[in-house]
mmCIF file of the C-alpha atoms, coordinates in Angstrom:
data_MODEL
# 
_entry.id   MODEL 
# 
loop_
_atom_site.group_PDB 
_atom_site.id 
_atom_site.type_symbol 
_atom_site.label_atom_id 
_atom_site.label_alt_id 
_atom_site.label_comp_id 
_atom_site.label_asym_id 
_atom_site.label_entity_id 
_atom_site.label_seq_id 
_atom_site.pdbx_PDB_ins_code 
_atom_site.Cartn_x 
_atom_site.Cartn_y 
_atom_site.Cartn_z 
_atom_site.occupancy 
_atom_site.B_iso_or_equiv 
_atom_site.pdbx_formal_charge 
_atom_site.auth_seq_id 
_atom_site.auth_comp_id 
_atom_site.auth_asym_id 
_atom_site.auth_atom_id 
_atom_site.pdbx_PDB_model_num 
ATOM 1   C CA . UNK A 1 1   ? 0.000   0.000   0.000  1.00 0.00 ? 1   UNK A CA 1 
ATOM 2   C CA . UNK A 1 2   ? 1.085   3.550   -0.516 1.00 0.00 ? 2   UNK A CA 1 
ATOM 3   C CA . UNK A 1 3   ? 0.200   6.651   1.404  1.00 0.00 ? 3   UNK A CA 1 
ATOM 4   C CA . UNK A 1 4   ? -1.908  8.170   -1.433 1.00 0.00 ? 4   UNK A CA 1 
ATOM 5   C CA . UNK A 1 5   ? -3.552  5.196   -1.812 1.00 0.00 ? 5   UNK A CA 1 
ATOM 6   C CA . UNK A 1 6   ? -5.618  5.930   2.290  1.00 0.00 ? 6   UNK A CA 1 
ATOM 7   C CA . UNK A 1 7   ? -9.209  6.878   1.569  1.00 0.00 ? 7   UNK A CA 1 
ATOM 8   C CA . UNK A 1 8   ? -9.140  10.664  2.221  1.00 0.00 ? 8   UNK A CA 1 
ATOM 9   C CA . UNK A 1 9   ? -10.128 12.300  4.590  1.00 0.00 ? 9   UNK A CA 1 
ATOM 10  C CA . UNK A 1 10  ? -9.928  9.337   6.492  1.00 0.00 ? 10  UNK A CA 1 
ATOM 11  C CA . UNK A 1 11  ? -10.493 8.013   10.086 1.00 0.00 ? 11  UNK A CA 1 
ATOM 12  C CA . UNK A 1 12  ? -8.277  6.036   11.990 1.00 0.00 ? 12  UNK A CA 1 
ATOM 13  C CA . UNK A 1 13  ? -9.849  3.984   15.189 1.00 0.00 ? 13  UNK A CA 1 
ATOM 14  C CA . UNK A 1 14  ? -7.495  3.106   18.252 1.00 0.00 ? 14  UNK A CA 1 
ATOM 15  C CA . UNK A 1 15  ? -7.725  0.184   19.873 1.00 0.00 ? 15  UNK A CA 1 
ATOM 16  C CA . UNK A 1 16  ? -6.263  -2.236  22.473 1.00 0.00 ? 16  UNK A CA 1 
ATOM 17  C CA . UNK A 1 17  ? -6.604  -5.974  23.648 1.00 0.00 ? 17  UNK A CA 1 
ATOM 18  C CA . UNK A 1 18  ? -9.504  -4.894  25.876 1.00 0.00 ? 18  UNK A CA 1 
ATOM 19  C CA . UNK A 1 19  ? -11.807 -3.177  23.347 1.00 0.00 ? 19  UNK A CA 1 
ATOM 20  C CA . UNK A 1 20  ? -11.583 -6.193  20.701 1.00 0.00 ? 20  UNK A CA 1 
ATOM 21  C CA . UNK A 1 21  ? -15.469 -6.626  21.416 1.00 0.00 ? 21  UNK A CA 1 
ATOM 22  C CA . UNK A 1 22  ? -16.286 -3.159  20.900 1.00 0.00 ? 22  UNK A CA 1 
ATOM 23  C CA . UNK A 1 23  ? -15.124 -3.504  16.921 1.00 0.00 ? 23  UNK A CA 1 
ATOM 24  C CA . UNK A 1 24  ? -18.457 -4.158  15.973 1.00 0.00 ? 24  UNK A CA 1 
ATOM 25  C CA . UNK A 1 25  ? -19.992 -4.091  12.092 1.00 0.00 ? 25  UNK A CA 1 
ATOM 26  C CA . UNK A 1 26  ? -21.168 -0.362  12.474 1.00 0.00 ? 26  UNK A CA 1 
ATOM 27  C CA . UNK A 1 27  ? -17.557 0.413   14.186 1.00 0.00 ? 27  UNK A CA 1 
ATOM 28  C CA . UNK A 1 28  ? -16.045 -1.057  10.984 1.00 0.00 ? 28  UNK A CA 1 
ATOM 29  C CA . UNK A 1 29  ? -18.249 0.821   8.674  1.00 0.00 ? 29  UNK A CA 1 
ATOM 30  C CA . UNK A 1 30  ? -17.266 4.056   10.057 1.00 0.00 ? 30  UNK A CA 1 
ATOM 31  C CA . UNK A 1 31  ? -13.566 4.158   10.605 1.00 0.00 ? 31  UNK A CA 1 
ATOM 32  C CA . UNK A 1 32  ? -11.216 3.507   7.656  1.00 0.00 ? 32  UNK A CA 1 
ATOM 33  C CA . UNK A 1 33  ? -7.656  2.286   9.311  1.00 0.00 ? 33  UNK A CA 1 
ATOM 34  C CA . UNK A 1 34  ? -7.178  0.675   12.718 1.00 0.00 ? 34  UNK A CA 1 
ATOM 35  C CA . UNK A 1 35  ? -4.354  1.532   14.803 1.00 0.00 ? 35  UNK A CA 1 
ATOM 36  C CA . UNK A 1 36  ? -3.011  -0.594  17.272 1.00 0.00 ? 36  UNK A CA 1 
ATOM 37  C CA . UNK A 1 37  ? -1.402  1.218   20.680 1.00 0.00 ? 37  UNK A CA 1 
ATOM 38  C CA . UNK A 1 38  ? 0.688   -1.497  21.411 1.00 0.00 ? 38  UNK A CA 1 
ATOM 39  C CA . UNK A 1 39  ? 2.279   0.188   24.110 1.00 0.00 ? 39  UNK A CA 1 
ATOM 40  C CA . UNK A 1 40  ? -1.239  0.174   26.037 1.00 0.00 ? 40  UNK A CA 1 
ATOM 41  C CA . UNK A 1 41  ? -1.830  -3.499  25.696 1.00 0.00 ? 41  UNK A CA 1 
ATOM 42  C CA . UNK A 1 42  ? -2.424  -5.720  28.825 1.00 0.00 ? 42  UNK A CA 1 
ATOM 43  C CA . UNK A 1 43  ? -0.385  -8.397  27.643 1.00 0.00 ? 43  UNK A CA 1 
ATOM 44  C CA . UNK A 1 44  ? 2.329   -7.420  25.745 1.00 0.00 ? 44  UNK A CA 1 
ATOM 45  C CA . UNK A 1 45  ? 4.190   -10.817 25.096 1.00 0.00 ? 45  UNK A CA 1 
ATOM 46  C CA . UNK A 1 46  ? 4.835   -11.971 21.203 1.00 0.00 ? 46  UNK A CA 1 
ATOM 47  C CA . UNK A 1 47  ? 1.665   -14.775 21.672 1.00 0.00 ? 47  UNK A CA 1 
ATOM 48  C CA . UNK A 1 48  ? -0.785  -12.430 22.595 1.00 0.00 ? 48  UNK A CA 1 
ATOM 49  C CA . UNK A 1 49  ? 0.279   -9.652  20.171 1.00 0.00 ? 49  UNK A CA 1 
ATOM 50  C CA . UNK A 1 50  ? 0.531   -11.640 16.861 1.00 0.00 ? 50  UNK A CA 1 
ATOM 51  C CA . UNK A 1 51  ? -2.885  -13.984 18.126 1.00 0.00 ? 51  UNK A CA 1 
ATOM 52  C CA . UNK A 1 52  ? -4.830  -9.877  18.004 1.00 0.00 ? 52  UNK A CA 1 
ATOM 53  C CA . UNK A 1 53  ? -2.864  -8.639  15.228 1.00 0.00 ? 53  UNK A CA 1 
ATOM 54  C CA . UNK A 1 54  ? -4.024  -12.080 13.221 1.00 0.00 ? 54  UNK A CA 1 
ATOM 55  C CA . UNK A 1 55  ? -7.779  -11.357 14.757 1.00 0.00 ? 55  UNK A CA 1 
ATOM 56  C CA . UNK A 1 56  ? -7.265  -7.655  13.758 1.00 0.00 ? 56  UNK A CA 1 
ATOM 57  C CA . UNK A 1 57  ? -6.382  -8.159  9.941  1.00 0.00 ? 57  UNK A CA 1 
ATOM 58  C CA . UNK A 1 58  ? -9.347  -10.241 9.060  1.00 0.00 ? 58  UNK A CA 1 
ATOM 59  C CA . UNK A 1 59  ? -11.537 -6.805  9.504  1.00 0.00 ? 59  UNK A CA 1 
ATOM 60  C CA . UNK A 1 60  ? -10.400 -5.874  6.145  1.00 0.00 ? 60  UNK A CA 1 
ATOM 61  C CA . UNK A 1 61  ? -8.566  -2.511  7.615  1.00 0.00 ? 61  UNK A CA 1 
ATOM 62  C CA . UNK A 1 62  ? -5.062  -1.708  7.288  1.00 0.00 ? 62  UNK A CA 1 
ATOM 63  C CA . UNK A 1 63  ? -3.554  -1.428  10.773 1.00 0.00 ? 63  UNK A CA 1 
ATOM 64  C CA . UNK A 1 64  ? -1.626  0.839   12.084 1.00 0.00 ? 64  UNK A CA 1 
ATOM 65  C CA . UNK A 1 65  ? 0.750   -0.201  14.617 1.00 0.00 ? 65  UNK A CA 1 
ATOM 66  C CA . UNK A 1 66  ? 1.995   2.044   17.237 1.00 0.00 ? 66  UNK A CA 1 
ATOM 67  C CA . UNK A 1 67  ? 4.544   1.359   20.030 1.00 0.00 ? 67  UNK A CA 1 
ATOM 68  C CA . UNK A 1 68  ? 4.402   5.072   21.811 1.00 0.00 ? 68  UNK A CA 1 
ATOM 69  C CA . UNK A 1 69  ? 7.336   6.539   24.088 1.00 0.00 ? 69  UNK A CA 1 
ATOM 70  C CA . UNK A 1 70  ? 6.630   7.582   27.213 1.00 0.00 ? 70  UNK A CA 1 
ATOM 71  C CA . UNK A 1 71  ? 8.442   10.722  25.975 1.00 0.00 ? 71  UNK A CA 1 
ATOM 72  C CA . UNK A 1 72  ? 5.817   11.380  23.694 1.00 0.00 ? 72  UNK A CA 1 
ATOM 73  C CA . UNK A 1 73  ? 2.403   10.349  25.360 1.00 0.00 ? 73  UNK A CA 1 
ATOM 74  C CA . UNK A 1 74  ? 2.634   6.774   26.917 1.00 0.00 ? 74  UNK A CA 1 
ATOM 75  C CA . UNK A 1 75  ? 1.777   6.195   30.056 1.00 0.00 ? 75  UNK A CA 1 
ATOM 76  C CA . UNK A 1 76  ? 4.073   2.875   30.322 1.00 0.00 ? 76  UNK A CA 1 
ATOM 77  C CA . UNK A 1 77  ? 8.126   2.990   30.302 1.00 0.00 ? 77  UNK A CA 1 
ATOM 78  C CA . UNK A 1 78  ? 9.417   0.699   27.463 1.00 0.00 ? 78  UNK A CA 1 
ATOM 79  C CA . UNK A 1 79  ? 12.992  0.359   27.304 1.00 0.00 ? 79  UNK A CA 1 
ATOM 80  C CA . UNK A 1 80  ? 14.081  1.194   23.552 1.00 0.00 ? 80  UNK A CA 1 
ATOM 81  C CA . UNK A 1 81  ? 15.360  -2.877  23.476 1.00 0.00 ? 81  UNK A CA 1 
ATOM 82  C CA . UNK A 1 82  ? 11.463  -3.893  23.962 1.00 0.00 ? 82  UNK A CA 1 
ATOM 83  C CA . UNK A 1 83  ? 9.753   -1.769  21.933 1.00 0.00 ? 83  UNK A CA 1 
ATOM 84  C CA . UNK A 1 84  ? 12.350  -2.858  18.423 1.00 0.00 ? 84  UNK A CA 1 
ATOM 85  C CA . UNK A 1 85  ? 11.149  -6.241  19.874 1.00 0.00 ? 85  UNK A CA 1 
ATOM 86  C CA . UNK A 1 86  ? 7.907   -5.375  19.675 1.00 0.00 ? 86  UNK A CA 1 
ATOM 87  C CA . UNK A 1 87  ? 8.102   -3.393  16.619 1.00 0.00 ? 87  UNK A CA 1 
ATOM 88  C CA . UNK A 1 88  ? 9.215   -6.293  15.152 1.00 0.00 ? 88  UNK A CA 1 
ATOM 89  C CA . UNK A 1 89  ? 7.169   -9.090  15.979 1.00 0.00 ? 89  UNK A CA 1 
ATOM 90  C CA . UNK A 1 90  ? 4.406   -6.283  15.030 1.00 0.00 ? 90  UNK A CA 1 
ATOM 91  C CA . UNK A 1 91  ? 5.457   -6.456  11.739 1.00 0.00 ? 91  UNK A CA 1 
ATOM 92  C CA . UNK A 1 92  ? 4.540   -9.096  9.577  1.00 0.00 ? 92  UNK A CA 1 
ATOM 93  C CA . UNK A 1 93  ? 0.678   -8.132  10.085 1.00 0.00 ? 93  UNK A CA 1 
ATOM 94  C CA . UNK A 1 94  ? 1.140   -4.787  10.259 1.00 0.00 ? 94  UNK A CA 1 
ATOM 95  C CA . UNK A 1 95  ? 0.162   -2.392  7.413  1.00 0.00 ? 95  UNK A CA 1 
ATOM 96  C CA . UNK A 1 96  ? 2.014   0.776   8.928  1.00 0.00 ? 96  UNK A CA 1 
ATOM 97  C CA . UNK A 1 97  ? 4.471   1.384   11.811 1.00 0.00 ? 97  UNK A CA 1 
ATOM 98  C CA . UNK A 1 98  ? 4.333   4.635   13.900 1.00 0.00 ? 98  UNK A CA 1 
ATOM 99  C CA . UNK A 1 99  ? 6.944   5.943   15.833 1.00 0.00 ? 99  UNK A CA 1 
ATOM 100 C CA . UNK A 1 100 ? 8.442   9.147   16.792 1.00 0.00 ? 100 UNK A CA 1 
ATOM 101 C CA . UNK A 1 101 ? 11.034  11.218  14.470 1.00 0.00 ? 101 UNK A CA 1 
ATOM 102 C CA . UNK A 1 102 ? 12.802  11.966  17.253 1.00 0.00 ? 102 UNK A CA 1 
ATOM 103 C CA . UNK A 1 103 ? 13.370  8.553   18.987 1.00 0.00 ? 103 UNK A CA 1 
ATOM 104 C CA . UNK A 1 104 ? 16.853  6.705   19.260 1.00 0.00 ? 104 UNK A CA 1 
ATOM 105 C CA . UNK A 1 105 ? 15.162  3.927   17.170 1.00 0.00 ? 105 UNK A CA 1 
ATOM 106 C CA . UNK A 1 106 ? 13.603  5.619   14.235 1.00 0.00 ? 106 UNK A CA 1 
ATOM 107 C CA . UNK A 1 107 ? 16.057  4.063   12.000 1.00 0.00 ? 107 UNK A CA 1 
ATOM 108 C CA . UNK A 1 108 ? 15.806  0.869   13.566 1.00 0.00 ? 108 UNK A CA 1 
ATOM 109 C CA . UNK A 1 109 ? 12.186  0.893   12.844 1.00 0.00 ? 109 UNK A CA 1 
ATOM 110 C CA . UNK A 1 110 ? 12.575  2.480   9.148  1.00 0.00 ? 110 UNK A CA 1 
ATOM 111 C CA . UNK A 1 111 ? 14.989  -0.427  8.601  1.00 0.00 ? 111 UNK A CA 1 
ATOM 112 C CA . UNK A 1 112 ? 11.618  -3.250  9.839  1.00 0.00 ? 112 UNK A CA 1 
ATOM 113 C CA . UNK A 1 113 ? 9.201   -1.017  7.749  1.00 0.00 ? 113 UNK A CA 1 
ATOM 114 C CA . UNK A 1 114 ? 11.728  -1.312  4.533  1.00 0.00 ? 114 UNK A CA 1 
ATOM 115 C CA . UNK A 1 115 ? 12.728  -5.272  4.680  1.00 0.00 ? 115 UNK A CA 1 
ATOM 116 C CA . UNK A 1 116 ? 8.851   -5.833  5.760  1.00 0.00 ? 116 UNK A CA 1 
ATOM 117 C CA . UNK A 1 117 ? 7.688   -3.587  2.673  1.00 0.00 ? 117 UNK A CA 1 
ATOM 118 C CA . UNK A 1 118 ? 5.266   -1.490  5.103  1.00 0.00 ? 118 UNK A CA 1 
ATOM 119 C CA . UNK A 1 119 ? 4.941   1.998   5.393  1.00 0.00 ? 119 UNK A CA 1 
ATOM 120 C CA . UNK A 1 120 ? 6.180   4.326   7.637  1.00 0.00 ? 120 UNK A CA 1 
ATOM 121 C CA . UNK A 1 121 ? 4.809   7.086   9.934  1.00 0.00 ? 121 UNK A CA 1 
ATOM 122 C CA . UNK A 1 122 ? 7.473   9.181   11.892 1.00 0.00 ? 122 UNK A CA 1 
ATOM 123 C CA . UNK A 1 123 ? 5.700   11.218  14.694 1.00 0.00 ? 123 UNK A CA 1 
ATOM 124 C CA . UNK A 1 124 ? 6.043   13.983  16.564 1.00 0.00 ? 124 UNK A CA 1 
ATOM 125 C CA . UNK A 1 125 ? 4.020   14.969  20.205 1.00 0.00 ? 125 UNK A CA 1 
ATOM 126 C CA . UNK A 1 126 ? 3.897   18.031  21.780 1.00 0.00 ? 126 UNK A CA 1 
ATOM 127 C CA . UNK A 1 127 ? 0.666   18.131  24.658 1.00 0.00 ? 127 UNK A CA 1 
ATOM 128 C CA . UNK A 1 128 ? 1.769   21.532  25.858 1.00 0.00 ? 128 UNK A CA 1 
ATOM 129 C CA . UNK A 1 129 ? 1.993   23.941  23.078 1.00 0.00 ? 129 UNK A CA 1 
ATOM 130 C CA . UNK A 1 130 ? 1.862   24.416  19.091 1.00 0.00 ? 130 UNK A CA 1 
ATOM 131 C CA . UNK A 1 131 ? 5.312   25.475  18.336 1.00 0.00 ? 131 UNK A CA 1 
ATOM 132 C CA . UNK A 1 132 ? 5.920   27.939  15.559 1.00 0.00 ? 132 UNK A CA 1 
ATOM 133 C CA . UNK A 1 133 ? 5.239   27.111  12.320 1.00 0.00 ? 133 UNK A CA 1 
ATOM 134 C CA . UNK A 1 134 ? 9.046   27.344  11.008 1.00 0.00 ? 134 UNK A CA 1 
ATOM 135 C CA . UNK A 1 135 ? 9.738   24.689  13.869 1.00 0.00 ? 135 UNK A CA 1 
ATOM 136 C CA . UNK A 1 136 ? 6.886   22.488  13.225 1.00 0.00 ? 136 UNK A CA 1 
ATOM 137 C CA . UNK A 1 137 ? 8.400   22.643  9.130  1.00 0.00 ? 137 UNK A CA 1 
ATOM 138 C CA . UNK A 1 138 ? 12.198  21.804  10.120 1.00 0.00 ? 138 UNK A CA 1 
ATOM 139 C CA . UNK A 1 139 ? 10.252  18.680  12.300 1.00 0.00 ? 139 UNK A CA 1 
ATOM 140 C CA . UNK A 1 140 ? 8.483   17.310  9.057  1.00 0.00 ? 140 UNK A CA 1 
ATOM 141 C CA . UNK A 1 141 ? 11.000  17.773  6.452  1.00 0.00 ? 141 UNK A CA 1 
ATOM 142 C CA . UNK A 1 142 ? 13.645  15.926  8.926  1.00 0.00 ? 142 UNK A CA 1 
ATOM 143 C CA . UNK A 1 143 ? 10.923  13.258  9.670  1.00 0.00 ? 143 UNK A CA 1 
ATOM 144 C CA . UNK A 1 144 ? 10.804  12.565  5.424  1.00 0.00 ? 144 UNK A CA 1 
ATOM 145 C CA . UNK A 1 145 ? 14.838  12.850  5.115  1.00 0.00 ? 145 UNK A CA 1 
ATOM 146 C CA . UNK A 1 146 ? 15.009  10.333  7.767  1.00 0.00 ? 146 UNK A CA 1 
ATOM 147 C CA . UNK A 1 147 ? 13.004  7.570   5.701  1.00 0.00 ? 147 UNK A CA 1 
ATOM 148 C CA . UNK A 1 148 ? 9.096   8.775   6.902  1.00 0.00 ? 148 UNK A CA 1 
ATOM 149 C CA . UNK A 1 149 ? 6.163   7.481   4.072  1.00 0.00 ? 149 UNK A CA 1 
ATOM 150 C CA . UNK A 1 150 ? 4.183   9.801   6.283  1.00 0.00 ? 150 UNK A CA 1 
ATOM 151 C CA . UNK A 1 151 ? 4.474   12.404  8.883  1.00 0.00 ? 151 UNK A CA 1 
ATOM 152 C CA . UNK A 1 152 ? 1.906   12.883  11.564 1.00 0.00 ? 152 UNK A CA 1 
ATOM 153 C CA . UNK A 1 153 ? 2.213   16.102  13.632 1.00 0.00 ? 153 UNK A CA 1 
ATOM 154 C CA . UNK A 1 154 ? -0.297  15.972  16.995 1.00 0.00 ? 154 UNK A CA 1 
ATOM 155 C CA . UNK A 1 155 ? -0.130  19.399  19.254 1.00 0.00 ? 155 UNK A CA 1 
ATOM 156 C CA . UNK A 1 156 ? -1.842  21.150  21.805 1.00 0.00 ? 156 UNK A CA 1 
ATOM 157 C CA . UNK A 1 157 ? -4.023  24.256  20.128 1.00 0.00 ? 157 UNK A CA 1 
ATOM 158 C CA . UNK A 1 158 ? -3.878  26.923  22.966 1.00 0.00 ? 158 UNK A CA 1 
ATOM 159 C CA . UNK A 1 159 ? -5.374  29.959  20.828 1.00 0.00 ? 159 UNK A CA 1 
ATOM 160 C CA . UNK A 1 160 ? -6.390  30.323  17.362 1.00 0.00 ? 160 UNK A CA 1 
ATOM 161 C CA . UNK A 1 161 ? -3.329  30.828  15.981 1.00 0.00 ? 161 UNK A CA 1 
ATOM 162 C CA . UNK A 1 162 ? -2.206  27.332  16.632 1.00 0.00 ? 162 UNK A CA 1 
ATOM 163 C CA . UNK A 1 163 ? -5.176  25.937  14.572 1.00 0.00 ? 163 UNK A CA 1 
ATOM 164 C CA . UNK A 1 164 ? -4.240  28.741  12.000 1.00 0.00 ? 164 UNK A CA 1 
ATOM 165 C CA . UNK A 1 165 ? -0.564  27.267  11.887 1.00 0.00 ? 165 UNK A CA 1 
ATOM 166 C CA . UNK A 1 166 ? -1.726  23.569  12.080 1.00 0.00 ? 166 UNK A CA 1 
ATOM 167 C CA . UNK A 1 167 ? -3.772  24.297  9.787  1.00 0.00 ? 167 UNK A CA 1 
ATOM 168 C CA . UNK A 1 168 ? -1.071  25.575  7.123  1.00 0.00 ? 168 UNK A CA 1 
ATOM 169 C CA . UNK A 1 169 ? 1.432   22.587  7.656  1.00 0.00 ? 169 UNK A CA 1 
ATOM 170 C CA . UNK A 1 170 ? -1.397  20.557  6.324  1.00 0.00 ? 170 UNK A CA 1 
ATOM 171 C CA . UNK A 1 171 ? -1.668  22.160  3.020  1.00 0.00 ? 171 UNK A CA 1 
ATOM 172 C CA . UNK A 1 172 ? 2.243   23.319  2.808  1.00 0.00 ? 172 UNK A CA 1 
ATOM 173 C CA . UNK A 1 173 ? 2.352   19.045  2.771  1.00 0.00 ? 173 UNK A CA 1 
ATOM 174 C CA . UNK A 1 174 ? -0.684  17.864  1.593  1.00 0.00 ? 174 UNK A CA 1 
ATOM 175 C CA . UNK A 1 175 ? 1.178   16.094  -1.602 1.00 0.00 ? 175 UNK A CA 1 
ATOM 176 C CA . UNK A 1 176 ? 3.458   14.273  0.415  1.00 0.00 ? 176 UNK A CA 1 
ATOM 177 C CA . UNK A 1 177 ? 1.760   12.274  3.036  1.00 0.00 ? 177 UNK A CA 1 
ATOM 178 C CA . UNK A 1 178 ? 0.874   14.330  6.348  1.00 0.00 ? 178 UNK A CA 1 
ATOM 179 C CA . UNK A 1 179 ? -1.152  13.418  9.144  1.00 0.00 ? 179 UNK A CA 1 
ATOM 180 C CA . UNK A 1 180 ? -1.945  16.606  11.458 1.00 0.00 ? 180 UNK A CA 1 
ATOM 181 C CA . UNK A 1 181 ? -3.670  16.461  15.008 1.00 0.00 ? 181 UNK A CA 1 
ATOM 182 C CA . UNK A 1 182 ? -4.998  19.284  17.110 1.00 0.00 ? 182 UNK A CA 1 
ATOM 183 C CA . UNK A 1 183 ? -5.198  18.117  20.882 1.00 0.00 ? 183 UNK A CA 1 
ATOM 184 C CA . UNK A 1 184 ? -6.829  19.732  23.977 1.00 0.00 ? 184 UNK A CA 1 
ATOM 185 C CA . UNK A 1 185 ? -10.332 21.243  24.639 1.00 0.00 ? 185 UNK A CA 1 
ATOM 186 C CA . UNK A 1 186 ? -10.132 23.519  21.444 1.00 0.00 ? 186 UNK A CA 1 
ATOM 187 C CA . UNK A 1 187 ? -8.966  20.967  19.265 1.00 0.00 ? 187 UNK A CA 1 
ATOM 188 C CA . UNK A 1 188 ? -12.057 19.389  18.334 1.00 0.00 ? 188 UNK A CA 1 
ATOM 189 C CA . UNK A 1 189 ? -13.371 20.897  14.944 1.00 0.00 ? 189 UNK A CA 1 
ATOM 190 C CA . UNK A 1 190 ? -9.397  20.073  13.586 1.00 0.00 ? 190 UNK A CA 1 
ATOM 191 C CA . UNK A 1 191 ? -10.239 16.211  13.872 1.00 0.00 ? 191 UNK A CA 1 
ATOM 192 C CA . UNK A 1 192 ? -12.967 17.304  11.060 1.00 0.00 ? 192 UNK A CA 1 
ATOM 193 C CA . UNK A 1 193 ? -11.469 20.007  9.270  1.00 0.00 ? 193 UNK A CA 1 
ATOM 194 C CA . UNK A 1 194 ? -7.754  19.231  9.232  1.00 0.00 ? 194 UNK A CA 1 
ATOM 195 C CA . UNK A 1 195 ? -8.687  16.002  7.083  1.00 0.00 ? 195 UNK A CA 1 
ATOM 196 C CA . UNK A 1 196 ? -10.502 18.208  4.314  1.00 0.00 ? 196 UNK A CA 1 
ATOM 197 C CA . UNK A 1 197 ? -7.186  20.298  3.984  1.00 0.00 ? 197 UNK A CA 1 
ATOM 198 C CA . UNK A 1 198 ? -4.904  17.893  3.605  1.00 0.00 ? 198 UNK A CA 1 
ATOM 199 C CA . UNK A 1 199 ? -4.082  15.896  6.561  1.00 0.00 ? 199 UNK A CA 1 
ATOM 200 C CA . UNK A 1 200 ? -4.274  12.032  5.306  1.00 0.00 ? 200 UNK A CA 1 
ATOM 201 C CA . UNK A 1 201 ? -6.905  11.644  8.073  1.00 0.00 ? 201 UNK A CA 1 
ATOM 202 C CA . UNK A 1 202 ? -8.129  11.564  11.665 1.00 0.00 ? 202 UNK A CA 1 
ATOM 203 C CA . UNK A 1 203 ? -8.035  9.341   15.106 1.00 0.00 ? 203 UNK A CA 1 
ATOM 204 C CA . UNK A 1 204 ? -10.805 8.540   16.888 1.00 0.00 ? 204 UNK A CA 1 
ATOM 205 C CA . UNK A 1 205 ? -10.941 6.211   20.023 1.00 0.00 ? 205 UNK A CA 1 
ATOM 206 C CA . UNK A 1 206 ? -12.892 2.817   19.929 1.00 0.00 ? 206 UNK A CA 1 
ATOM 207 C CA . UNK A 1 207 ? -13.798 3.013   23.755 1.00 0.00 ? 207 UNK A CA 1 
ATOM 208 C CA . UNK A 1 208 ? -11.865 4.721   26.422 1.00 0.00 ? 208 UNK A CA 1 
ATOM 209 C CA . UNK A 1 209 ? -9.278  8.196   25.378 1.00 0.00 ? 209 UNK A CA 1 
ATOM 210 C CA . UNK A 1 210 ? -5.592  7.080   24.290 1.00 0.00 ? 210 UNK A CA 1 
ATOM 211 C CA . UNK A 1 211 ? -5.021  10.197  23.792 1.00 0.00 ? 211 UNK A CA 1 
ATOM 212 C CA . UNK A 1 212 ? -5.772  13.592  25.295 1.00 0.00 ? 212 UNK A CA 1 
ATOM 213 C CA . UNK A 1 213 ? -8.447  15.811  22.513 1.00 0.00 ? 213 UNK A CA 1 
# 
């Protein structure tokens, strides 16, 4: 699959091992990707992991799988050693691997995502502030020389101008593969609108928040 190939806009539904039974029909029908917060699952081991994964693919939605620092948003501590691991047994059901453009294992996991033949989103967090737009630029354009498919920018909008900014790096990049994500209690009309400018598409949560906005 390539990025431009994603139904757009789009809308990606995240998931763990306890909300399996919430995935029903009309959940299906409405989201277009499922991503996988690996880093949130109760069991974690390589059995459990490939027996969802395996359960996951036959819904007929590429998955996204995600393996989240707790630098950039996890609430659990995974060495760098055990999330490669997981990254990797991840990887032969996976459709897409997600993780951040700043970690000590992006190239690691660019390395899985090339010899696998899966795509590649490098991410970036920030839950306190939308930094200026030139900053938020030199962020995607390194995420792309370092081997990114697709770029997905998620930030806390404060004040209009941060939806005003977000807004721009979705059309400044709209031709080469950009997710963007507006968090907090403002944030909400950019999980609609961002989509329609450009971003690739959208997260939503299939039961409880992984994710703050």
């Amino acid at each position: 699959m390539k990025w431009n190939s994603f139904k757009r806009p789009g809308i990606a539904g995240t998931v763990t091992d306890r909300e399996i039974g919430l995935i029903t029909p009309e959940v299906l029908h409405a989201v277009d990707l499922i991503e996988v917060r690996v880093d949130l699952l109760s069991d974690r081991s390589d059995e459990n992991l490939v027996k969802l994964l395996e359960e996951l693919s036959q819904k007929g939605k590429p998955l996204i799988v995600t393996v989240r620092s707790v630098e950039e948003g996890s609430p659990v501590n995974l060495d760098d050693a055990e999330r490669l691991k997981l990254y990797e047994a991840a990887s032969f059901h996976a459709t897409v691997l997600d993780t951040e453009i700043h970690a000590d294992i992006f190239h690691e996991v660019y390395v899985i995502a090339r010899d696998k033949n899966r795509l590649l989103i490098g991410s970036y967090h920030n839950f306190d502030i939308t930094p200026p737009e030139d900053d938020l630029i030199r962020i995607v354009e390194r995420g792309y020389s370092y081997g990114a498919n697709i770029v997905k920018v998620a930030t806390r909008i404060n004040r209009p101008e941060d939806m005003r900014t977000l807004a721009g790096l979705c059309v400044r990049f709209s031709l080469n593969g950009i997710v963007v994500v507006g968090m907090g209690e403002g944030a909400l009309p950019s999980r609609v609108f961002f989509p329609m400018i450009g971003s690739l598409f959208s997260f939503g949560s299939i039961g409880e928040p992984k994710a703050p906005g």
